[in-house]
C-alpha positions in Angstrom: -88.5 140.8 58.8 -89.0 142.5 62.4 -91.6 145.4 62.1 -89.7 149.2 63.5 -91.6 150.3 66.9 -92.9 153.9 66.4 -91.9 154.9 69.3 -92.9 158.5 68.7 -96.8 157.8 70.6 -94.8 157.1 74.2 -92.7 160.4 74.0 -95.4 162.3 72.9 -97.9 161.1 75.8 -94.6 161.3 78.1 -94.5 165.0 77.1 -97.2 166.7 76.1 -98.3 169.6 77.9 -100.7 168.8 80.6 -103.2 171.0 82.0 -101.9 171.0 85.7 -103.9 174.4 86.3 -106.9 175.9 84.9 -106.4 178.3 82.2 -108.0 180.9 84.6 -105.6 180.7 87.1 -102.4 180.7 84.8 -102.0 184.1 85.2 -102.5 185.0 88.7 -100.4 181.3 89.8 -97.7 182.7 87.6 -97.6 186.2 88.9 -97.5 184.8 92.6 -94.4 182.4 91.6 -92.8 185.3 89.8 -93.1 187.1 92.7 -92.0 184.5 95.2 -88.7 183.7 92.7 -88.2 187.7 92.5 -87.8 188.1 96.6 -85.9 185.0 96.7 -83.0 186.3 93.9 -83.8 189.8 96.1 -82.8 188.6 99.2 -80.0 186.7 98.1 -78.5 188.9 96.3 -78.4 191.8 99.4 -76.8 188.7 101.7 -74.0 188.4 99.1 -73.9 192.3 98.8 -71.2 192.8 101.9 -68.8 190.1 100.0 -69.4 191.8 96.9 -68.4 195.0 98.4 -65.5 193.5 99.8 -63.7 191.3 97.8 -60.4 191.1 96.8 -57.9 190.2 94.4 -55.9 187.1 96.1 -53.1 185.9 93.5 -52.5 182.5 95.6 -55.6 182.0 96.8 -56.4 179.4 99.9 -58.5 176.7 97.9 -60.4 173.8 99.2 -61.3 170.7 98.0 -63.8 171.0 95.0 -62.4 174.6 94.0 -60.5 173.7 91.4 -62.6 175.6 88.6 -61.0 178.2 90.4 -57.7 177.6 89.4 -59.1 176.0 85.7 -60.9 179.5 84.8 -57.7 181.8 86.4 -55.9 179.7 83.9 -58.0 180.4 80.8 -58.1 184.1 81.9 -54.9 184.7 82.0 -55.2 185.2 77.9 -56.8 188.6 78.7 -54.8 190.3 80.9 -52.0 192.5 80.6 -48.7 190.9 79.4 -47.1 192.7 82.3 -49.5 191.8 84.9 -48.1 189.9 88.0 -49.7 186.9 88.9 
């Protein structure tokens, strides 16, 4: 009879936490990257702003290869609007 492998031991030392940095600089590393993630999602968020500001309902929309989730998610929300609402 063939013995079972535990196989738990090579996931466990695949993923147990590792110290990658010293417990004294955990905090200030993570403020830093919380910062640095923060201006990122900042800045990117005022260069979408003007197409925010301007968008538009287009019921036959120009699409492009690779937008059809477009088309998949108008479908599905169609459920919600209006009975009377054009298309």
């Amino acid at each position: 009879m063939k013995k079972e492998t535990d196989l738990s031991e090579p996931f466990r030392r695949l993923f147990a936490p590792r110290r990658v940095v010293e417990p004294a600089l955990r905090g200030p590393l993570t403020r830093v990257l919380a910062q640095a993630m923060l201006g990122v999602v900042v800045r990117v968020g005022r260069e979408d702003l003007p197409i925010w500001n301007h968008k538009r309902y287009e019921p036959r929309p120009r699409l492009t290869r690779g937008d059809e989730a477009i088309t998949h998610y108008r479908r599905w929300a169609r459920q919600f609007y209006p009975p009377d609402r054009p298309d």
